[in-house]
C-alpha positions in Angstrom: -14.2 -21.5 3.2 -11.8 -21.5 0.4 -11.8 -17.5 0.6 -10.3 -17.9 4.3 -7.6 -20.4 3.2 -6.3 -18.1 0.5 -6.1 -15.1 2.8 -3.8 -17.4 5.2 -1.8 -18.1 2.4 -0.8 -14.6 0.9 0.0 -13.8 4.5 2.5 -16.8 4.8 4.1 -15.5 1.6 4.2 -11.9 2.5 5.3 -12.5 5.7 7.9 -15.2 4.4 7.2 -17.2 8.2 4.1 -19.3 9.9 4.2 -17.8 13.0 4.2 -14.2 11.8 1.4 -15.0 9.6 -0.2 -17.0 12.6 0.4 -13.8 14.3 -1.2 -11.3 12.3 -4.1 -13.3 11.5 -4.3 -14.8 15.0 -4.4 -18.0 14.7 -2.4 -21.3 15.9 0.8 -21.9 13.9 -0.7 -25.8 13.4 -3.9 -24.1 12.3 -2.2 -21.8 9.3 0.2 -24.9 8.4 -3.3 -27.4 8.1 -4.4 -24.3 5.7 -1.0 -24.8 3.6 -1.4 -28.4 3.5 -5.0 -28.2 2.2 -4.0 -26.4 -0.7 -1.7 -28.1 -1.5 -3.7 -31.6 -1.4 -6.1 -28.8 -3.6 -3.5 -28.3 -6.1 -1.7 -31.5 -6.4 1.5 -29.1 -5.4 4.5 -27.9 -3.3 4.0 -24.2 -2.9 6.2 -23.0 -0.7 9.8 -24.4 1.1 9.3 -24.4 4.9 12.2 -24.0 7.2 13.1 -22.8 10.4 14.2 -19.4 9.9 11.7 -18.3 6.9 8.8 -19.6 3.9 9.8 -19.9 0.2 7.6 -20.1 -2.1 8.0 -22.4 -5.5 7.0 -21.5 -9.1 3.5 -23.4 -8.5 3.4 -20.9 -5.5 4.1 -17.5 -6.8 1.6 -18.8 -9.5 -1.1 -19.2 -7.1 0.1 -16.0 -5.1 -0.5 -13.9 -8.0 -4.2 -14.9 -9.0 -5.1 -15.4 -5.2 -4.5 -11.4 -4.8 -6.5 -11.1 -7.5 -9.2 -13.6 -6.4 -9.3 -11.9 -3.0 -9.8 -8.4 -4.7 -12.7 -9.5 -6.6 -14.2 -11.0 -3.4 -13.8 -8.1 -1.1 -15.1 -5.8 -4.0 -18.1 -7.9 -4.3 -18.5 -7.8 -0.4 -18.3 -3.9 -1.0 -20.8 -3.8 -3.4 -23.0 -5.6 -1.3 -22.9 -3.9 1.5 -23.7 -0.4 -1.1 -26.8 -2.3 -1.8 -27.8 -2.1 2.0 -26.5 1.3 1.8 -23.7 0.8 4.7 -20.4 0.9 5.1 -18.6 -1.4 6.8 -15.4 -3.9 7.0 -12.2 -3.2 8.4 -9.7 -0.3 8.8 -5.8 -1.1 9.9 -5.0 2.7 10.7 -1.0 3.5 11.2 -0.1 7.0 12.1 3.2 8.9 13.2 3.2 10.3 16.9 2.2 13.7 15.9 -0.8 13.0 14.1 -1.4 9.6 15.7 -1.6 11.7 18.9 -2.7 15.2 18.4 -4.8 15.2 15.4 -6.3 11.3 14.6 -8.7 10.7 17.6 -10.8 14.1 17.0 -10.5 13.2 13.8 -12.1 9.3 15.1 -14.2 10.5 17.3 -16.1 12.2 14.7 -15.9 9.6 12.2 -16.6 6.6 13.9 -20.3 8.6 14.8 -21.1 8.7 11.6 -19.7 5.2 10.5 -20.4 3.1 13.4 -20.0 -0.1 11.4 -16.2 0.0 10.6 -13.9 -1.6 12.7 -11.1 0.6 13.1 -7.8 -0.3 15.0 -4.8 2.2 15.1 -1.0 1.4 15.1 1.4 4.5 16.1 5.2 4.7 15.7 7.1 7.4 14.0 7.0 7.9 10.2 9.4 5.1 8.7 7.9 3.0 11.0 4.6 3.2 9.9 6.0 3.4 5.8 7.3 0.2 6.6 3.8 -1.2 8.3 2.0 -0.2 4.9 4.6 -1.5 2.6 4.2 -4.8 4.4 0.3 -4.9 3.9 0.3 -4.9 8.0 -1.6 -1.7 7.5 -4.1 -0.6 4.6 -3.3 3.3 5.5 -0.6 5.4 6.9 -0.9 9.0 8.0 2.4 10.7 8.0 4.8 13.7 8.4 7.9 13.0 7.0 9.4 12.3 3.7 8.4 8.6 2.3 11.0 7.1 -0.9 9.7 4.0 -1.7 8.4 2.6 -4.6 5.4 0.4 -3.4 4.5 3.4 -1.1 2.0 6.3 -3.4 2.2 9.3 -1.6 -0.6 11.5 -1.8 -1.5 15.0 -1.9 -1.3 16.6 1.7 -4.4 16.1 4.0 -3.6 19.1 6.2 -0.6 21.8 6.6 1.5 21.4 10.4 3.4 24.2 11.6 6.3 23.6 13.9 7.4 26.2 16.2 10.8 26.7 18.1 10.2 26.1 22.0 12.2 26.6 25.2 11.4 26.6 28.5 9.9 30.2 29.5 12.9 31.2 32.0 15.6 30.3 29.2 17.3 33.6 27.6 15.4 32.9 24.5 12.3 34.0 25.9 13.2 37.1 26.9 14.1 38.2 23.4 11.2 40.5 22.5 11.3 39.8 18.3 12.0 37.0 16.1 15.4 36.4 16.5 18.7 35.5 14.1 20.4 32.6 13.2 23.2 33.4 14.9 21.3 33.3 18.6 20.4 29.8 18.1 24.3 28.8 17.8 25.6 26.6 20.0 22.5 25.8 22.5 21.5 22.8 23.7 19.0 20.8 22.2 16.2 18.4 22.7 15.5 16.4 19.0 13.2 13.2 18.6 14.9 9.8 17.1 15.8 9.2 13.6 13.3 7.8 11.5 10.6 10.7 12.7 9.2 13.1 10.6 9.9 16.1 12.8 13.6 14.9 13.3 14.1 15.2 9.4 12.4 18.6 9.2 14.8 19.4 12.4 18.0 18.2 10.7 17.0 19.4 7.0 16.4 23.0 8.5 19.5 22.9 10.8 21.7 21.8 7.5 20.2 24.8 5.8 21.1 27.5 8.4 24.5 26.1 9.9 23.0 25.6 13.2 25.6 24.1 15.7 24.3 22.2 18.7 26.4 22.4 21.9 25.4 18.8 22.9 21.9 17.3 22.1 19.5 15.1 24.0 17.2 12.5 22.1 13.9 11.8 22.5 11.1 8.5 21.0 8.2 10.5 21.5 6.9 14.1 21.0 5.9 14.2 24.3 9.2 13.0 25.6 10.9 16.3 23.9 8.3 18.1 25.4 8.3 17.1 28.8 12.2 17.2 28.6 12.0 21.0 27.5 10.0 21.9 30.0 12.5 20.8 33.1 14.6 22.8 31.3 17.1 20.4 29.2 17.4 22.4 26.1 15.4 23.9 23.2 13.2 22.1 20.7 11.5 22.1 17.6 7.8 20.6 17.7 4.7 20.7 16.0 2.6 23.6 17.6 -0.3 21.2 18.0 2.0 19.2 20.8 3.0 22.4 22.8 -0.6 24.3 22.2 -1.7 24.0 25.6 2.1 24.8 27.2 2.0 28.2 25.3 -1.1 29.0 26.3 -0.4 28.0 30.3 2.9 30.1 30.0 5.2 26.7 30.5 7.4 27.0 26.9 7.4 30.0 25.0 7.8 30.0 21.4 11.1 31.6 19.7 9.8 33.3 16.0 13.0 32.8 13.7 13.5 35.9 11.3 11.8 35.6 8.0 11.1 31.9 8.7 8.2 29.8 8.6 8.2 26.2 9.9 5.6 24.6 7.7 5.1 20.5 6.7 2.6 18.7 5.2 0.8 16.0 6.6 0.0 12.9 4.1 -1.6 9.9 3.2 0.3 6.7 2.8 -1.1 3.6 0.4 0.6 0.7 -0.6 0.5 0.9 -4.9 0.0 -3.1 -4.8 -3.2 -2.9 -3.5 -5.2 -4.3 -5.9 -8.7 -2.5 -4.3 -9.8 -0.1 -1.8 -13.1 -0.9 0.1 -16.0 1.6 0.8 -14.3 2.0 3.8 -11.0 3.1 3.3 -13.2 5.3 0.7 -14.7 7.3 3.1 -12.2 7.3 5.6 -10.0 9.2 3.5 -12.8 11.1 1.9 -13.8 12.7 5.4 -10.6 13.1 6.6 -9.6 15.6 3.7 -12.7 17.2 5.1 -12.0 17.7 8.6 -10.9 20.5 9.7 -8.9 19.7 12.8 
């Protein structure tokens, strides 16, 4: 089907490689280059430069890359309006999320979801905020679901889906926790602490507000995962600042406590991620984001 043929080749020139595209669309490397060669027999054309190291494409190809987007937008909208007439929804979802949702919030969320929409294939990607940015700005993912700050151009941002609050934790015999009101900037000079990598949402909300208040750290300890920190705070390696959905259960067992900072509130938004290119969004990714402004965590 011609349809399939054009999807192989947009992937081949926004990947810029064979066996990436082979990759992500799983098939054989030979079986995506037969694809190439069709349609270009088709066309009566070169359109793209193959080498070893990466896929150019020629004027006849960015030609064809153009009006195949489109082509492919008209045919998944018609596949969409279809499906309206059967009144389901249905397709595909390629769900990217940072840790913090990805792990704390996004399977309640699925679990309620996917009951009502049993007919959408849903698969879910996690890695930290620019991670997932980059995933969506690469069409590898059709939505990201993120805490941290996103700059890119191809990326629209959209309004918050839900507010996070992070909280200051420490392991309940450090001197912290014996302080019996919200405590100063000055106590939280020169302590240990326990941060996630760079790239992570919560490590820029960490940094921004330690930049804002002065805050020195006597040595620091670094973390890929909230539950890393976590785990790491609670054998008693330093201090930490984490989303109070990750530590709810610690607080409540008595394992951290949380250290209120005078006339502070840690607050964040969580957001949606779409790449602007996107020339449609199925029913799918409709209602996906429609019930997940909804839900009520």
């Amino acid at each position: 089907m011609i349809v399939d043929t054009l999807r192989v080749f947009v992937m081949v020139v926004e990947q810029s490689h064979f066996s990436r595209a082979a990759e992500m669309l799983n098939l054989s490397q030979p079986g995506v280059s037969l694809h190439i060669r069709n349609l270009e027999n088709e066309f009566g054309a070169k359109l793209v430069h193959r080498s070893s190291k990466q896929v150019k494409v020629t004027e006849a190809g960015e030609i064809l890359y153009q009006q195949a987007k489109q082509m492919l937008a008209l045919y998944d909208s018609a596949k969409e309006a279809i499906r309206l007439l059967r009144d389901e929804v249905a397709g595909t979802l390629k769900i990217g999320a940072s840790l913090t949702i990805g792990e704390y919030v996004l399977p309640r969320f699925l679990a309620e979801f996917t009951a009502q929409y049993p007919q959408i294939d849903i698969s879910v990607t996690i890695g930290n905020t620019e991670e997932i940015a980059q995933a969506v700005r690469s069409h590898e993912l059709d939505i990201g679901l993120v805490e941290g700050k996103v700059e890119y151009a191809e990326i629209e941002l959209q309004p918050p889906f839900m507010e996070d609050e992070l909280v200051l934790v420490a392991p309940a015999d450090h001197p912290l926790c014996a302080v019996k009101k919200a405590v100063d900037i000055g106590m939280l000079q020169d302590h240990v602490w326990v941060l996630r990598e760079p790239g992570s949402g919560t490590r820029a909300f960490s940094d921004q507000f330690m930049e804002k208040t002065g805050i020195r750290m006597r040595r620091s300890y670094v973390f890929s995962s909230s539950q890393g920190v976590k785990e790491a705070v609670v054998a008693g390696l330093g201090i930490a600042m984490l989303s109070r959905l990750v530590v709810r259960k610690e607080l409540e067992t008595g394992e951290l406590c949380s250290i209120p900072v005078k006339q502070t509130r840690l607050l964040r938004d969580f957001r949606l991620l779409q790449d602007k290119r996107s020339a449609v969004e199925t029913m799918a990714a409709k209602m996906f984001i429609q019930k997940l402004r909804q839900f009520q965590g």
